[in-house]
C-alpha positions, 0 to 999 in steps of 0.5 A: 445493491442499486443500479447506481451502486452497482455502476459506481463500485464497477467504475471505481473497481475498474480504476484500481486496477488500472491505477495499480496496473500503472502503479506496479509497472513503475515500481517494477521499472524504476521503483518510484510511482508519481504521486501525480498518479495517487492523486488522480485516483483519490480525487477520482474516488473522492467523487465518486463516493458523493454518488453513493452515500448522497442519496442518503441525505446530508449527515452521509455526505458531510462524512463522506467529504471529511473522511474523502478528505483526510484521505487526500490530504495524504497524497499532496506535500501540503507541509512544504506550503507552510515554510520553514516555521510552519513545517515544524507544527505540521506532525502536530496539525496532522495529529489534531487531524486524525482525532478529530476525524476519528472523534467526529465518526465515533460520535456520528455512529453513537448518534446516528448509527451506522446506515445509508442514512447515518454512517454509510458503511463506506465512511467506516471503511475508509477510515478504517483503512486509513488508520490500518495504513498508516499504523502499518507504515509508523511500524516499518511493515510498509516500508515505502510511502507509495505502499501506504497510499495504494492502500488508501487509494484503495480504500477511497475507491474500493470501500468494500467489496463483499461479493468476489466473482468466484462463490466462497465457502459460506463459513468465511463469506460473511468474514470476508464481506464485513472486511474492508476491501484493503483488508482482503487486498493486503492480506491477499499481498501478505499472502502472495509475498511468501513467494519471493523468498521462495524464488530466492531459495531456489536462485541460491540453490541452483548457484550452490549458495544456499547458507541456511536462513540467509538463502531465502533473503539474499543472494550474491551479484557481481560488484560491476552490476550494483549500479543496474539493480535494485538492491540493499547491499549487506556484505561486505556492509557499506557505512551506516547502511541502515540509516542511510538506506531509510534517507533515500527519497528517491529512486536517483539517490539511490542509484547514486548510492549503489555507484558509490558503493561500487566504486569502493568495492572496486577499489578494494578488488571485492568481485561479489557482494551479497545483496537483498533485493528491494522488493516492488511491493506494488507489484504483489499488492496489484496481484492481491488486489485482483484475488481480492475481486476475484476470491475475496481473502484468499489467505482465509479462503485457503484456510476454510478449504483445508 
């Protein structure tokens, strides 16, 4: 890797952690991230992609403009620009989108092949993830937008990263360097997330609610502390909980729901309600994306190592 690469991959590096650092406080405090925040990070990525794959020459950097773009549009509200008429094509442009950004890679790599002087393995990764993103939130796995994002943001700035600081096994460092860096980092999240029901057992144990199953996701609080915590309540159940939790936009709305909640519960002399936490997901994927600098995949390294 040359000195310009070198600096480039540590000057992106250093902006994840600082962006997700950010990222996992807010969501910590509040759980609600500025987009303002993703967008300076992918245009900030954005740029300093063009250092990298420029001085393969001008197939690199039309692909990389066109894949660092269809990143950003990702973190700006450019549907609400079309007006109400235009709002309706906006899933169908975004559609046309993803398969001609696809198709344009796919034919550039049977054309050129992958290389500096083709398909820079950055253009590949990002879209990669990309799509791993945004297949991920279609499915409900990544429940908030912001998660998804970070994902991207991640991509754009972080493409790769096959050398981790601390030497891996040999027979998984040449899985870990073919995975993109967003890979590692969410499988590392995925990882480090088994902790949280753990803790949850453990609250339940010592308050002697531990009930089978339940225990691990679920715990009991009085009614009076619903509006100051970050929790789906689910017994006794409130309305369409379902419905209604998947339309709340903001971190305001949902506090407005929790007091709303609470006021019923009151009124009907309900003193404890059992609740979920609402997990800030940014928090465990800051953690994943330092395992991942630090050891690679640490899921796989785990397994390698049993």
């Amino acid at each position: 890797m040359t000195d310009l690469a070198t600096d480039t991959l540590i000057a992106g590096a250093a902006l994840l952690v600082g962006g997700f650092a950010y990222a996992a406080a807010a969501d910590f405090k509040e759980r609600e991230v500025t987009d303002l925040l993703w967008q300076i990070l992918g245009v900030a990525g954005f740029l300093l992609g063009f250092v990298t794959v420029g001085p393969g020459g001008l197939i690199p950097v039309v692909l990389w403009a066109v894949v660092g773009l269809f990143v950003i549009q990702h973190l700006f509200a450019w549907d609400t620009r079309l007006g109400p008429s235009g709002e309706r094509y906006a899933d169908l442009i975004e559609i046309v989108a993803y398969v001609g950004v696809v198709a344009l890679v796919v034919i550039a790599l049977a054309r050129v092949g992958l290389g500096p002087q083709g398909v820079p393995v950055s253009v590949a990764a990002v879209l990669v993830t990309v799509l791993f993103a945004r297949g991920l939130f279609e499915a409900g796995i990544l429940f908030g937008g912001a998660d998804a994002k970070a994902l991207m943001i991640a991509g754009i700035l972080v493409p790769m990263f096959p050398n981790p600081v601390i030497s891996q096994p040999a027979s998984i460092a040449p899985i870990t360097a073919i995975l993109p860096f967003s890979v590692n980092l969410l499988m590392n999240a995925a990882l480090f997330s088994v902790i949280i029901p753990i803790a949850i057992a453990i609250r339940n144990a010592r308050t002697h609610e531990f009930h089978g199953i339940s225990g691990f996701v679920g715990y009991s609080i009085p009614v009076v502390e619903l509006p100051r915590k970050f929790v789906w309540v689910r017994d006794p159940m409130f309305g369409d909980a379902r419905e209604q939790e998947a339309a709340i936009e903001t971190s305001d709305d949902d506090r407005r729901r929790r007091e709303e909640i609470a006021r019923d519960l009151t009124s009907r002399g309900v003193k404890r309600v059992w609740v979920t936490p609402q997990i800030p997901f940014l928090v465990v994927m800051f953690f994943g994306a330092i395992g991942a600098f630090l050891a690679g995949n640490v899921l796989f390294d785990l397994l390698f190592r049993l």
